[in-house]
C-alpha positions as a printed Julia matrix, in Angstrom:
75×3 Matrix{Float64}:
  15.84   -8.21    9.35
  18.24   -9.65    6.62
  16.84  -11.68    4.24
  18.65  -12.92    1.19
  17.1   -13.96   -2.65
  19.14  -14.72   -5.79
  18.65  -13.56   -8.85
  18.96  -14.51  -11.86
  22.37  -12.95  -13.88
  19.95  -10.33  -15.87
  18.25   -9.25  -13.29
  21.5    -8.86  -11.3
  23.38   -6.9   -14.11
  20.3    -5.08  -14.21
  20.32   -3.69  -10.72
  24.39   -3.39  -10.6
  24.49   -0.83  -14.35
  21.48    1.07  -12.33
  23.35    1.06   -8.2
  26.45    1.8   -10.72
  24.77    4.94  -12.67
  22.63    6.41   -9.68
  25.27    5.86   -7.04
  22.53    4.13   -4.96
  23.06    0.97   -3.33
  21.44   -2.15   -4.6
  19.83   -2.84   -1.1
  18.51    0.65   -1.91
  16.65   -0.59   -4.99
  15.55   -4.12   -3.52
  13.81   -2.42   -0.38
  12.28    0.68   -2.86
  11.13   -2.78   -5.36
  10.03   -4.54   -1.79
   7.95   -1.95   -0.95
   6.12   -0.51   -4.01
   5.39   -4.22   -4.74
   4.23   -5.11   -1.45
   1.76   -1.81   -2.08
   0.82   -4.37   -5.12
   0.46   -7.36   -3.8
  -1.93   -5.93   -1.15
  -3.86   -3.82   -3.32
  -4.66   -6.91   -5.94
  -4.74   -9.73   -3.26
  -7.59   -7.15   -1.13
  -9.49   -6.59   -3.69
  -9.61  -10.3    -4.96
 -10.46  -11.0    -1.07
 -13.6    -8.77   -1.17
 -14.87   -9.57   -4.56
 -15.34  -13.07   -3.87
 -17.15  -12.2    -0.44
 -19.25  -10.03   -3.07
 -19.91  -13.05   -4.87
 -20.44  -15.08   -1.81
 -23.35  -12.09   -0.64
 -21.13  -11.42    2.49
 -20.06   -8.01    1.4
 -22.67   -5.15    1.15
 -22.71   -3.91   -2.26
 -24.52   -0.72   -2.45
 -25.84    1.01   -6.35
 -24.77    4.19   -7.17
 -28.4     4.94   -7.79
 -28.51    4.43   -4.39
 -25.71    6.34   -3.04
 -27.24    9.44   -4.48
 -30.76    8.74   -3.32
 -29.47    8.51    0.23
 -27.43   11.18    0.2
 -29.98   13.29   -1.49
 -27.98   14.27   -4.6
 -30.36   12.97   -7.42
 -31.52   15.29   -9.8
């Protein structure tokens, strides 16, 4: 799927000194900076999602104190 953004002139002379000493592409770099921060995105936006249902009491939190005991691994 093509998808276009601009950027602004740093960011562009950025990318074009690094496609220029790598002898990548700059689509290469845009889908590698696409993905990792997509990784990101998900990772912060998740765990924001579940903390609040913490808050809210709709997500089981369990202890670690209580980890162990079920799993029978106190001391």
């Amino acid at each position: 799927m093509a998808t276009s953004i601009r950027l602004d002139s740093d960011t562009e002379d950025r990318l074009n000194q690094l496609a220029a000493q790598t002898g990548r592409t700059k689509a290469y770099y845009l889908r590698e900076l696409v993905a990792r921060g997509l990784e990101d995105l998900e990772d912060y936006y998740l765990a924001a999602s579940t903390l609040e249902r913490v808050r809210k009491g709709e997500e089981t939190v369990h202890t670690a104190e209580s980890v162990r005991r079920e799993l029978g691994l106190e001391d």
